[in-house]
PDB file of N, CA, C and O in Angstrom:
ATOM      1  N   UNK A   1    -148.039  35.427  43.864  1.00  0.00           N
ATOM      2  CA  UNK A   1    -148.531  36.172  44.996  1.00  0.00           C
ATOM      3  C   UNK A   1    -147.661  35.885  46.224  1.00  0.00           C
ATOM      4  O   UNK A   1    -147.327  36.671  47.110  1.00  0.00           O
ATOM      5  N   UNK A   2    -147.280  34.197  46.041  1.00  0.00           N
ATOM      6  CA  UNK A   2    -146.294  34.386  47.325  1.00  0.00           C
ATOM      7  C   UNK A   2    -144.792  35.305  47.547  1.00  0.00           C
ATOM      8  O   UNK A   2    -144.266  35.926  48.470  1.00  0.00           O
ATOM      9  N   UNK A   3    -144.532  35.039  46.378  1.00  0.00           N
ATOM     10  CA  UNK A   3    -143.102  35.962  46.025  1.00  0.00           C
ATOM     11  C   UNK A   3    -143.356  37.153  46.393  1.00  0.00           C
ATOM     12  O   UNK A   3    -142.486  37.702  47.069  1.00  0.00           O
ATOM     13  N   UNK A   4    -144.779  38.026  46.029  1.00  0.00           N
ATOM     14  CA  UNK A   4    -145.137  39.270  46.319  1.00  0.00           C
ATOM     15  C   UNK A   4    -144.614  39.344  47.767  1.00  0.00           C
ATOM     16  O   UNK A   4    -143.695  39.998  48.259  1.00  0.00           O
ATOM     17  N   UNK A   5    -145.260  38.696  48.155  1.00  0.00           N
ATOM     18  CA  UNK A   5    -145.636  38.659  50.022  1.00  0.00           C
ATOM     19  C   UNK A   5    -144.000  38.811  50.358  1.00  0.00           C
ATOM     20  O   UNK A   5    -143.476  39.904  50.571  1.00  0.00           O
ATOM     21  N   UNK A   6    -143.304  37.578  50.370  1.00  0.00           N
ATOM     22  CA  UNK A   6    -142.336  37.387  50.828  1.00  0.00           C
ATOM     23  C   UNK A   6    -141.221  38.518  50.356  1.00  0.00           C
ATOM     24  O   UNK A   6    -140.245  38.688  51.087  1.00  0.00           O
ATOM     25  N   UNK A   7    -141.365  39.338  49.072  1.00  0.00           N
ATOM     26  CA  UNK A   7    -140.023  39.858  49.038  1.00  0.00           C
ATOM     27  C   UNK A   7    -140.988  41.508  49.791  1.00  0.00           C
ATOM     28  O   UNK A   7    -140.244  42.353  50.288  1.00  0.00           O
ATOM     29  N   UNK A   8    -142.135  41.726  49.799  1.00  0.00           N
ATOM     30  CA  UNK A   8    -142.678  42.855  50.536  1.00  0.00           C
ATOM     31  C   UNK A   8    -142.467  42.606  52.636  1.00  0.00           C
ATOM     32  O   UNK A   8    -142.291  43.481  53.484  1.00  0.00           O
ATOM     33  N   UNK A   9    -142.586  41.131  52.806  1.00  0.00           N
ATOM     34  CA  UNK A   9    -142.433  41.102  54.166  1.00  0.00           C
ATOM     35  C   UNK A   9    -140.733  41.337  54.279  1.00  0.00           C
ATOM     36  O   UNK A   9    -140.447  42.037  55.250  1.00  0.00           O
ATOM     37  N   UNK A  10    -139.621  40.910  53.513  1.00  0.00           N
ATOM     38  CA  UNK A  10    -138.325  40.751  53.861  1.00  0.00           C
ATOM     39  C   UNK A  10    -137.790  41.950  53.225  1.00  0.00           C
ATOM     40  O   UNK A  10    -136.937  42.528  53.899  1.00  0.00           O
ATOM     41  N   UNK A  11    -138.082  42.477  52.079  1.00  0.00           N
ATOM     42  CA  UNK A  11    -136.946  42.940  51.491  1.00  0.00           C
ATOM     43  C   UNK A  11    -137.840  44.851  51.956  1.00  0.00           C
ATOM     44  O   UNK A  11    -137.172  45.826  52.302  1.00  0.00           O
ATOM     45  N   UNK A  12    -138.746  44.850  51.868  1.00  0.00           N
ATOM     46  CA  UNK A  12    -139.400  46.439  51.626  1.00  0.00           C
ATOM     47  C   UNK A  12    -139.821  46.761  53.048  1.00  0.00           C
ATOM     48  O   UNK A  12    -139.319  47.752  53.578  1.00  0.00           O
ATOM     49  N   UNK A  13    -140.855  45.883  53.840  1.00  0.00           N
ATOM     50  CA  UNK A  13    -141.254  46.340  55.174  1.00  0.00           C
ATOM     51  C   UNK A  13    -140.643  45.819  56.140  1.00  0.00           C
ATOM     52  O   UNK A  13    -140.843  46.264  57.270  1.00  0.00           O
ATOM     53  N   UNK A  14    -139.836  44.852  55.950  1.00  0.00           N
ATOM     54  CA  UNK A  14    -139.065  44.062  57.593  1.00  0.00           C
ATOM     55  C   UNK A  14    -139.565  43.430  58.183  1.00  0.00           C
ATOM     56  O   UNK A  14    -138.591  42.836  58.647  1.00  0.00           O
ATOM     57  N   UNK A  15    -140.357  42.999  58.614  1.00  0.00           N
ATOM     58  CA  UNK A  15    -141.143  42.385  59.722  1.00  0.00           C
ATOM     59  C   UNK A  15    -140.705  40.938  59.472  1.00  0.00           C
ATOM     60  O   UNK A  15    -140.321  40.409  58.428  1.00  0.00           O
ATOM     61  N   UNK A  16    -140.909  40.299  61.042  1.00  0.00           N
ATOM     62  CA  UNK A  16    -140.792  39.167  61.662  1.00  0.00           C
ATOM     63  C   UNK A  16    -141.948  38.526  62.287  1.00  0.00           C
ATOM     64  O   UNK A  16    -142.747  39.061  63.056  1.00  0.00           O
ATOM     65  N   UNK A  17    -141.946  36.975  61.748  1.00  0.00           N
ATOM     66  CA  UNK A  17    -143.086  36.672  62.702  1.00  0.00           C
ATOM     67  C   UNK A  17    -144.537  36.929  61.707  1.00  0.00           C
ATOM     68  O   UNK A  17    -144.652  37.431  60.589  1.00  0.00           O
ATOM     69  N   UNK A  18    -145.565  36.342  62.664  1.00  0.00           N
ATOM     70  CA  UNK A  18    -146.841  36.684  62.225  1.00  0.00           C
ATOM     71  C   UNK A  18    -147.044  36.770  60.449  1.00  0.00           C
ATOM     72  O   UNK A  18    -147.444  37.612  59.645  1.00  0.00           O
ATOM     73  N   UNK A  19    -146.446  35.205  60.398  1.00  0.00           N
ATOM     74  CA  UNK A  19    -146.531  34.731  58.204  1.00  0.00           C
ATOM     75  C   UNK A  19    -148.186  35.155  58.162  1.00  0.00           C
ATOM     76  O   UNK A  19    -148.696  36.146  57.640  1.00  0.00           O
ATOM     77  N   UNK A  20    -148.895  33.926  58.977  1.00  0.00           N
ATOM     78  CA  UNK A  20    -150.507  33.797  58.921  1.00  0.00           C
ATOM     79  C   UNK A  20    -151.130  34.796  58.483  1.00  0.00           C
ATOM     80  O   UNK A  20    -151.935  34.819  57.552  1.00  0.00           O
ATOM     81  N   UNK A  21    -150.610  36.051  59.450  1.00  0.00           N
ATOM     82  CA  UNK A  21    -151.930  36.810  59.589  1.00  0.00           C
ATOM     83  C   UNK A  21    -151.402  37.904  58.509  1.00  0.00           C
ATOM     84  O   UNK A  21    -152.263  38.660  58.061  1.00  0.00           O
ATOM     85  N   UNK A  22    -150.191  38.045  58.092  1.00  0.00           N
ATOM     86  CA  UNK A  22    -149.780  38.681  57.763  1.00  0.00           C
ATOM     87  C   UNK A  22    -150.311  37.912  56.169  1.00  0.00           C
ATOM     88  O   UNK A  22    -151.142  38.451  55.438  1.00  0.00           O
ATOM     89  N   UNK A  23    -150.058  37.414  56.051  1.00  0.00           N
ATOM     90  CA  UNK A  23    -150.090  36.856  54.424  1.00  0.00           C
ATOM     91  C   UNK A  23    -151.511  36.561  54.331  1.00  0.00           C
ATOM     92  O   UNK A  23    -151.801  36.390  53.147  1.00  0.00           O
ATOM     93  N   UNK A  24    -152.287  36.461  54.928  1.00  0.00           N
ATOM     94  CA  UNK A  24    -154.089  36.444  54.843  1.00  0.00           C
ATOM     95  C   UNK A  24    -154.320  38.227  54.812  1.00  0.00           C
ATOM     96  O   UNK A  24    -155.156  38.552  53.969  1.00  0.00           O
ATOM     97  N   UNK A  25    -153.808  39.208  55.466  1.00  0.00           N
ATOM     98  CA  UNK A  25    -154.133  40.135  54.787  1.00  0.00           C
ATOM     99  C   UNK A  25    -153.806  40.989  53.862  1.00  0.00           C
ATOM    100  O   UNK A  25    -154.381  42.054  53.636  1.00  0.00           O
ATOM    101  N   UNK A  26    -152.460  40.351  53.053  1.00  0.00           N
ATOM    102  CA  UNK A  26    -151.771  40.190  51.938  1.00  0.00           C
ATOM    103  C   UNK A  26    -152.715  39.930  50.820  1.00  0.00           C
ATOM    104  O   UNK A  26    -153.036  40.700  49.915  1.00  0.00           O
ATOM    105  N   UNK A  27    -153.041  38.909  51.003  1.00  0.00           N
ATOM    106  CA  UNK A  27    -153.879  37.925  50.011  1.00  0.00           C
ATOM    107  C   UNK A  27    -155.029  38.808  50.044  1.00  0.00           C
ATOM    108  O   UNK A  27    -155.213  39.205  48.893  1.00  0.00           O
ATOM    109  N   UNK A  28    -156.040  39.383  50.984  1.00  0.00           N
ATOM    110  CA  UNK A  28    -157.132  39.910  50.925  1.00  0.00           C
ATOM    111  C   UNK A  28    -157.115  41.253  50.440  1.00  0.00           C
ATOM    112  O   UNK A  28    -158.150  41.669  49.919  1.00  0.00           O
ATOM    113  N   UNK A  29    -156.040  42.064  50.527  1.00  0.00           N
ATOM    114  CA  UNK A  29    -156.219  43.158  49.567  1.00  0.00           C
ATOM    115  C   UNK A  29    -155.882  43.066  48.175  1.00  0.00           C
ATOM    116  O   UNK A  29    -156.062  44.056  47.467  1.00  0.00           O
ATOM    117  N   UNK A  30    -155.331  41.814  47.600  1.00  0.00           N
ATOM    118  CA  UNK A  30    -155.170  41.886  46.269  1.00  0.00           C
ATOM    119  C   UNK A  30    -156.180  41.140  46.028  1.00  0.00           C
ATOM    120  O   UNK A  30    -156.269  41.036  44.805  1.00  0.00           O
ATOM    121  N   UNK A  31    -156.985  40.568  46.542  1.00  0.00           N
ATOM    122  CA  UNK A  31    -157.894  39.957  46.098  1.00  0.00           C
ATOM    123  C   UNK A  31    -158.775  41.060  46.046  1.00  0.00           C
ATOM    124  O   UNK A  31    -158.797  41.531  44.909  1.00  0.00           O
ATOM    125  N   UNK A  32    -159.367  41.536  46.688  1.00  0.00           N
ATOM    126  CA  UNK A  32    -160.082  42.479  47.068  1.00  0.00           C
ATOM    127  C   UNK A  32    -160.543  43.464  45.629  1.00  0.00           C
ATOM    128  O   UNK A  32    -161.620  43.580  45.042  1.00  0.00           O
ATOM    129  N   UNK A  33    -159.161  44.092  45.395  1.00  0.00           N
ATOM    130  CA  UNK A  33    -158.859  45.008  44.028  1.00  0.00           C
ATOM    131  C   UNK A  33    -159.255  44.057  42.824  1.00  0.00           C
ATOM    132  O   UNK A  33    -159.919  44.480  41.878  1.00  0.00           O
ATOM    133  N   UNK A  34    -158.808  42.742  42.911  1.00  0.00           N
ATOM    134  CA  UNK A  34    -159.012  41.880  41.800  1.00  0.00           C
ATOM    135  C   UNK A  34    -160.638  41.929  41.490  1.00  0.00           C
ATOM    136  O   UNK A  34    -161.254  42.167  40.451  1.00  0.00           O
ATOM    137  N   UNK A  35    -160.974  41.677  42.524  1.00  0.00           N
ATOM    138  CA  UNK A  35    -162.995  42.079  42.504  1.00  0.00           C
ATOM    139  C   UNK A  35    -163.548  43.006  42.032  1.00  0.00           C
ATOM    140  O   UNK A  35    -164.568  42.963  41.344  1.00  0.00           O
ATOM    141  N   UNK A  36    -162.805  44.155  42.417  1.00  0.00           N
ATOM    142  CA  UNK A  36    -163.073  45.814  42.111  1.00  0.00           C
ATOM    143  C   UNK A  36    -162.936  45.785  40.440  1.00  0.00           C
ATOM    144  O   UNK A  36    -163.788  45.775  39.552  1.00  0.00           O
ATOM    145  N   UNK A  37    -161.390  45.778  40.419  1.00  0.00           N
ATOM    146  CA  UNK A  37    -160.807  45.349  39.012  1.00  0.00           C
ATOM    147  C   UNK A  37    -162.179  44.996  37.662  1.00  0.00           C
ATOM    148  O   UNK A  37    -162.494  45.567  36.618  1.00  0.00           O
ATOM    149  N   UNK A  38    -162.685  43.774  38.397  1.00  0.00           N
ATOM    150  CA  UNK A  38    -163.648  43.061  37.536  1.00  0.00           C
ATOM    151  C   UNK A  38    -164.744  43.901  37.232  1.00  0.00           C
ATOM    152  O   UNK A  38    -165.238  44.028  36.111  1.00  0.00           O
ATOM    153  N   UNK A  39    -165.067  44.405  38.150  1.00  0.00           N
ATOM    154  CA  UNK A  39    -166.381  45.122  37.779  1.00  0.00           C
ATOM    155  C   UNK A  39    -165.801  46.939  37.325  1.00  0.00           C
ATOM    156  O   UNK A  39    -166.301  47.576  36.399  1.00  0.00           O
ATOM    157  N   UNK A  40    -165.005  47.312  37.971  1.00  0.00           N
ATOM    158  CA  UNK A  40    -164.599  49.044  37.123  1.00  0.00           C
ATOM    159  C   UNK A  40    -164.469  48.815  35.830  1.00  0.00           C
ATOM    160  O   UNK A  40    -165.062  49.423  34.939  1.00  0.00           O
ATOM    161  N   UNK A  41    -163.624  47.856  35.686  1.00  0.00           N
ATOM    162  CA  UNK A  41    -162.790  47.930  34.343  1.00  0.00           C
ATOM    163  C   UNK A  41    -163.815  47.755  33.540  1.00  0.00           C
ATOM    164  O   UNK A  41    -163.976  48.814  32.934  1.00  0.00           O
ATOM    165  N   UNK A  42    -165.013  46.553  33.043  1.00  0.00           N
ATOM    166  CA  UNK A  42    -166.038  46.944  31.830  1.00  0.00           C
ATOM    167  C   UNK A  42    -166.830  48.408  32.112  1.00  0.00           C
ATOM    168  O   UNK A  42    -167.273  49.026  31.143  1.00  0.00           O
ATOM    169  N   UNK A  43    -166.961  48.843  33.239  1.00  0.00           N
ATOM    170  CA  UNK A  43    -167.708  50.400  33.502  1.00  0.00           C
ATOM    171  C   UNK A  43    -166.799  51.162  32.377  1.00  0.00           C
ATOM    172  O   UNK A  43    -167.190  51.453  31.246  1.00  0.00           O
ATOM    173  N   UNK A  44    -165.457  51.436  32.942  1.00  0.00           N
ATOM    174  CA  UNK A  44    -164.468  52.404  32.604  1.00  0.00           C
ATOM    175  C   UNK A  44    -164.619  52.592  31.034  1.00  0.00           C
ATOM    176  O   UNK A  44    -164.918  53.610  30.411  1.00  0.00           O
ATOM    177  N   UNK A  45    -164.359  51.462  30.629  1.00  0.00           N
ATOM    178  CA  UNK A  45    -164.233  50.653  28.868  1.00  0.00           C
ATOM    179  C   UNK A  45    -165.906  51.360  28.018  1.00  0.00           C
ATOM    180  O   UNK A  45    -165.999  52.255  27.178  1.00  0.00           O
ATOM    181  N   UNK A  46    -167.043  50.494  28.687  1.00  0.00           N
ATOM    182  CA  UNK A  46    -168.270  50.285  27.857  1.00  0.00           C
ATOM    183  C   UNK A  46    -168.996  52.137  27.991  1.00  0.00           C
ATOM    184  O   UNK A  46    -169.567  52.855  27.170  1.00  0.00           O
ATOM    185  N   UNK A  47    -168.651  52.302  29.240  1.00  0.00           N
ATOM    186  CA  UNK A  47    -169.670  53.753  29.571  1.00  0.00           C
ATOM    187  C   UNK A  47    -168.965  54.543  29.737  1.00  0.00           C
ATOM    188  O   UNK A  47    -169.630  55.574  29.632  1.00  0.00           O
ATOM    189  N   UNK A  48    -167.815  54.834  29.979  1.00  0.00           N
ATOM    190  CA  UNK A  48    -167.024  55.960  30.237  1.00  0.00           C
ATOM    191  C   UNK A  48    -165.655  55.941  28.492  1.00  0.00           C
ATOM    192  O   UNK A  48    -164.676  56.683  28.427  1.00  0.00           O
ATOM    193  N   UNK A  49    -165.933  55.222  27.716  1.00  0.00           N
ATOM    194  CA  UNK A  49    -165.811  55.192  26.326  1.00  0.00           C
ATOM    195  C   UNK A  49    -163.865  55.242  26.560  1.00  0.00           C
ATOM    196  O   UNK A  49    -163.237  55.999  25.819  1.00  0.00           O
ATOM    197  N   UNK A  50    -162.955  54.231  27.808  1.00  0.00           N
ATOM    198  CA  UNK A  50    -161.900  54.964  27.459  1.00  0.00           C
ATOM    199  C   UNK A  50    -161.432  53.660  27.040  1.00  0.00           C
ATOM    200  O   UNK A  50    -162.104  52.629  27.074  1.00  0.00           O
ATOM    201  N   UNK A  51    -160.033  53.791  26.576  1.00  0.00           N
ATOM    202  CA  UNK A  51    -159.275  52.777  26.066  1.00  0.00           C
ATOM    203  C   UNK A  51    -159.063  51.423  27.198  1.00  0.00           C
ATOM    204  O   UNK A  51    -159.290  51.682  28.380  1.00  0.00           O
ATOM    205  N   UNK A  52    -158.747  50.378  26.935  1.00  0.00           N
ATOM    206  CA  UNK A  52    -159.188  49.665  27.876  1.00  0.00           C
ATOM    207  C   UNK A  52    -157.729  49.438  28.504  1.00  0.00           C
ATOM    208  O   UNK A  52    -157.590  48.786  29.540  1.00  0.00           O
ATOM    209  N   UNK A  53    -156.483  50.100  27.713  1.00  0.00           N
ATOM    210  CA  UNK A  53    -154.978  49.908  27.834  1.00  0.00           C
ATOM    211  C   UNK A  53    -155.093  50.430  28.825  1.00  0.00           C
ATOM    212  O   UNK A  53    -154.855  49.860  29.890  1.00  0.00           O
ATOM    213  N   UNK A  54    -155.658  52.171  28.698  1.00  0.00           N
ATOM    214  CA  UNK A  54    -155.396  53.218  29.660  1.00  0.00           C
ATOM    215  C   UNK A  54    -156.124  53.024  31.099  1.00  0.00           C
ATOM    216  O   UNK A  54    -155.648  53.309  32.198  1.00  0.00           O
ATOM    217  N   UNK A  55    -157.392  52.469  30.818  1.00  0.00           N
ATOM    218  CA  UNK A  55    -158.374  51.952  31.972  1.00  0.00           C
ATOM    219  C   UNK A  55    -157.804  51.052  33.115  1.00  0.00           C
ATOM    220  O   UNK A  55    -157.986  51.267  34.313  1.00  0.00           O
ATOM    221  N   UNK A  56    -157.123  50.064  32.610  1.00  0.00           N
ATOM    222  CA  UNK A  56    -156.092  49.379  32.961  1.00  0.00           C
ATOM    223  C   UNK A  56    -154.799  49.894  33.854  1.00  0.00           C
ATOM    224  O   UNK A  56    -154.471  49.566  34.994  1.00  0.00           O
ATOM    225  N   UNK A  57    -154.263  50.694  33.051  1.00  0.00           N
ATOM    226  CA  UNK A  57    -152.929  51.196  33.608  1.00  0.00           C
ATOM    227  C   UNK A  57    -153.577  51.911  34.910  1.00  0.00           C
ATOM    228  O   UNK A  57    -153.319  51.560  36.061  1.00  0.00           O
ATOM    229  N   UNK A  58    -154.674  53.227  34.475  1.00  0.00           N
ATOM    230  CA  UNK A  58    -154.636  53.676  35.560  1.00  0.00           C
ATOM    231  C   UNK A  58    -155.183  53.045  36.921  1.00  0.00           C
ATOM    232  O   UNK A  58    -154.705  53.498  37.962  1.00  0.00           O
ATOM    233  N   UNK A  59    -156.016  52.173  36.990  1.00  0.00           N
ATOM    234  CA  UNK A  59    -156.438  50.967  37.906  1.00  0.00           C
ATOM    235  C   UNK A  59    -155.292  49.963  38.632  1.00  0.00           C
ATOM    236  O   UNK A  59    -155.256  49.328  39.687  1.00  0.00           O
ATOM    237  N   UNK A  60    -154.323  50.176  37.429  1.00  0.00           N
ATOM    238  CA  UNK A  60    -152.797  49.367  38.112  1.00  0.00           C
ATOM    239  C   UNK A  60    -152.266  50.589  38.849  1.00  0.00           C
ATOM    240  O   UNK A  60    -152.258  50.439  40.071  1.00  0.00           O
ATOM    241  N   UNK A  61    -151.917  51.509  38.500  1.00  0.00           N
ATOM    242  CA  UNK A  61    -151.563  52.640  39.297  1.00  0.00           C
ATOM    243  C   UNK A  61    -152.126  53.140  40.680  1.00  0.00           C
ATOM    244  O   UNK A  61    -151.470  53.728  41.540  1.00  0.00           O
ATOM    245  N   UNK A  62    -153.300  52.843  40.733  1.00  0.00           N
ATOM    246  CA  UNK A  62    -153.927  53.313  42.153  1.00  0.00           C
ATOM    247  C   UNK A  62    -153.999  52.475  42.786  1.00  0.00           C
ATOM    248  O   UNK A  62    -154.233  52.683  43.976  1.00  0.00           O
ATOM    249  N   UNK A  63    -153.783  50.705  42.158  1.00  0.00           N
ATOM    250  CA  UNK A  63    -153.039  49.557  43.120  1.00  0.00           C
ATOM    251  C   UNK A  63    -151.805  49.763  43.458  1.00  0.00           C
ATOM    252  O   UNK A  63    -151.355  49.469  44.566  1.00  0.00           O
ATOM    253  N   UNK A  64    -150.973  50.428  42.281  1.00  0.00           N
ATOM    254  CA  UNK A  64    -149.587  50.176  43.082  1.00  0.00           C
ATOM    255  C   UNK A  64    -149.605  51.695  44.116  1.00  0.00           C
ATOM    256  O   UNK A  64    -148.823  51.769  45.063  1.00  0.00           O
ATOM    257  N   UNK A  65    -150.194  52.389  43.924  1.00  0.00           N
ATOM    258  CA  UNK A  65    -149.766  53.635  45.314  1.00  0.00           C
ATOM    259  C   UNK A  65    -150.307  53.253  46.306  1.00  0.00           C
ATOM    260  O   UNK A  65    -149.594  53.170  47.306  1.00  0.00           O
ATOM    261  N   UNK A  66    -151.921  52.833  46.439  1.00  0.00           N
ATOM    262  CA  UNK A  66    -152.696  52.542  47.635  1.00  0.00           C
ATOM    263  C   UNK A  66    -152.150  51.157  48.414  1.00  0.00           C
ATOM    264  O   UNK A  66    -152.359  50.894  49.598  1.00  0.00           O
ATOM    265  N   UNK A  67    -151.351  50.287  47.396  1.00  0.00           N
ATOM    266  CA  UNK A  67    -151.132  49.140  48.166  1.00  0.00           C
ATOM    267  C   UNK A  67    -149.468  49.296  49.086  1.00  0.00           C
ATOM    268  O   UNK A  67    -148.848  48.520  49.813  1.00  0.00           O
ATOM    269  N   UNK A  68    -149.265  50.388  48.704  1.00  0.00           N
ATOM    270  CA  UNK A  68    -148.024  50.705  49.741  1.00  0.00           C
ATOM    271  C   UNK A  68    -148.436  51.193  51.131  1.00  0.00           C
ATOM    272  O   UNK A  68    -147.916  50.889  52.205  1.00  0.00           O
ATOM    273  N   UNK A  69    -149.528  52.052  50.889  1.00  0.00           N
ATOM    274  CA  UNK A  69    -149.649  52.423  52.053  1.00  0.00           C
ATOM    275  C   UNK A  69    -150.382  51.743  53.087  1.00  0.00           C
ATOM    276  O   UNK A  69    -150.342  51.942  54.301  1.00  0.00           O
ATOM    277  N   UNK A  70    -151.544  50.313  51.952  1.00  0.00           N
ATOM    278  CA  UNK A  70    -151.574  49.515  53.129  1.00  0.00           C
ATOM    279  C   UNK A  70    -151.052  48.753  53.872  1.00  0.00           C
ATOM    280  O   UNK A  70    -151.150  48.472  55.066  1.00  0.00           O
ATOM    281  N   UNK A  71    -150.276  48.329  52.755  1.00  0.00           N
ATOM    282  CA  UNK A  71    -149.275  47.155  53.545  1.00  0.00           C
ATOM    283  C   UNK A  71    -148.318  47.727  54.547  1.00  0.00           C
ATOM    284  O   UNK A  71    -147.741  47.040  55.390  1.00  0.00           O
ATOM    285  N   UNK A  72    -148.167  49.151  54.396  1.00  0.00           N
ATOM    286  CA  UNK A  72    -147.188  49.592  55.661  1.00  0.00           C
ATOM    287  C   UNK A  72    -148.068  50.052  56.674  1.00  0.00           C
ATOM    288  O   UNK A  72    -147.514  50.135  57.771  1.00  0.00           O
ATOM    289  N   UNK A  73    -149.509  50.445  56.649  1.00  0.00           N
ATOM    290  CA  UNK A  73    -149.981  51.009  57.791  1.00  0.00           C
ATOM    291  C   UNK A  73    -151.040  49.456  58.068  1.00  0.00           C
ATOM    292  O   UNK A  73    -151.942  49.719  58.864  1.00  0.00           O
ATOM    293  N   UNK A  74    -151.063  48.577  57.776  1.00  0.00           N
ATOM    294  CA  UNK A  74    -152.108  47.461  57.970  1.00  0.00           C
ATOM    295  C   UNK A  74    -151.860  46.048  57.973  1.00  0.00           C
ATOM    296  O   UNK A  74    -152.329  45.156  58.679  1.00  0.00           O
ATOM    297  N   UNK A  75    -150.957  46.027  56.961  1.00  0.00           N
ATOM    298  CA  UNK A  75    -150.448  44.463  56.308  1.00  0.00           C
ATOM    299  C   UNK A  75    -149.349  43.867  57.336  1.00  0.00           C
ATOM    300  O   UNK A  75    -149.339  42.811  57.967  1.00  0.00           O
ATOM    301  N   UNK A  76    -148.357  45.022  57.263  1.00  0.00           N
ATOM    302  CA  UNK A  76    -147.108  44.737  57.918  1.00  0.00           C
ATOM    303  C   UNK A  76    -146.393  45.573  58.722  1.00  0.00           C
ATOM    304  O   UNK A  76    -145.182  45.792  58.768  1.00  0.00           O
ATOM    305  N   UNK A  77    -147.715  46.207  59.630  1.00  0.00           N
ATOM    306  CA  UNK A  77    -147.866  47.172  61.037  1.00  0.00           C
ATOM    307  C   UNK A  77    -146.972  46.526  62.394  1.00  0.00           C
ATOM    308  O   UNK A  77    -147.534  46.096  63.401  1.00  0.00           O
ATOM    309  N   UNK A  78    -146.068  46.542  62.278  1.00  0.00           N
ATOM    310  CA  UNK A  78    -145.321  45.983  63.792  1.00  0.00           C
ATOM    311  C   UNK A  78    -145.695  46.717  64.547  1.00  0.00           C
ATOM    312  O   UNK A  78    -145.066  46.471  65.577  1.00  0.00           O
ATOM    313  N   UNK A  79    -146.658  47.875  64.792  1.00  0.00           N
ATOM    314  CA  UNK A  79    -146.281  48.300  66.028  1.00  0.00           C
ATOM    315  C   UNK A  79    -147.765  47.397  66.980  1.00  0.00           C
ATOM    316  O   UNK A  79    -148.150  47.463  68.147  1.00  0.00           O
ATOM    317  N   UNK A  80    -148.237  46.619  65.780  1.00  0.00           N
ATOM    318  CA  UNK A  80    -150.073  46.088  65.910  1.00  0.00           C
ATOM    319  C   UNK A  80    -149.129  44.761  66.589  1.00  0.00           C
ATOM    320  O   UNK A  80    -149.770  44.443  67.591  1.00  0.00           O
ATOM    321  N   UNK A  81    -148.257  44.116  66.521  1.00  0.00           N
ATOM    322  CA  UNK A  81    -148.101  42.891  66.714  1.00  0.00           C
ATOM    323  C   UNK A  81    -148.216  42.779  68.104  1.00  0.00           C
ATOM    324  O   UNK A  81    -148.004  43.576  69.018  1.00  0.00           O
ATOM    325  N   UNK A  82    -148.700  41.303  68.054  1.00  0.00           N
ATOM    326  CA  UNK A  82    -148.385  41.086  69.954  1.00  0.00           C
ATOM    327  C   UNK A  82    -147.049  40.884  70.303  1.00  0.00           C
ATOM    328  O   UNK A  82    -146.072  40.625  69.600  1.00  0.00           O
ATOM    329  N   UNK A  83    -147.170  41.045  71.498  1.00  0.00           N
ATOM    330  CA  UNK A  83    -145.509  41.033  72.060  1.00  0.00           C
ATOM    331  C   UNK A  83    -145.422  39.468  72.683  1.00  0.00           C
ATOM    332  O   UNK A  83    -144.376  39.062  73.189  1.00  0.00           O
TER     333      UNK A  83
END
């Protein structure tokens, strides 16, 4: 998770400064999904009868699109930073 952080703060969004707050709300949206995760995924599987590969993938998929757009409009928002 730290590697996440660090190559998303340096290499993808840029930002300087502000590790703390920045990497606490790093940490809280993957945690967050990880929660979600727990409870969709037996729904998806037991009552909605789908494969648990596919249940999966697509649950990874709407992490990896939605988590771009938070981390650029929320995570690692420079225009939010203090001056």
């Amino acid at each position: 998770m730290t590697f996440a952080f660090l190559t998303n703060k340096f290499l993808v969004f840029r930002t300087s400064g502000n590790y703390l707050r920045e990497y606490g709300k790093f940490i809280t949206f993957h945690l967050s999904y990880f929660m979600v995760n727990l409870a969709v995924l037996p729904v998806l599987v037991e009552f909605a009868y789908m494969n648990p590969v596919w249940a999966q993938t697509l649950f990874a998929t709407l992490v990896i699109v939605s988590s771009y757009f938070w981390h650029s409009r929320i995570t690692f928002d420079s225009s939010k930073a203090p001056r």
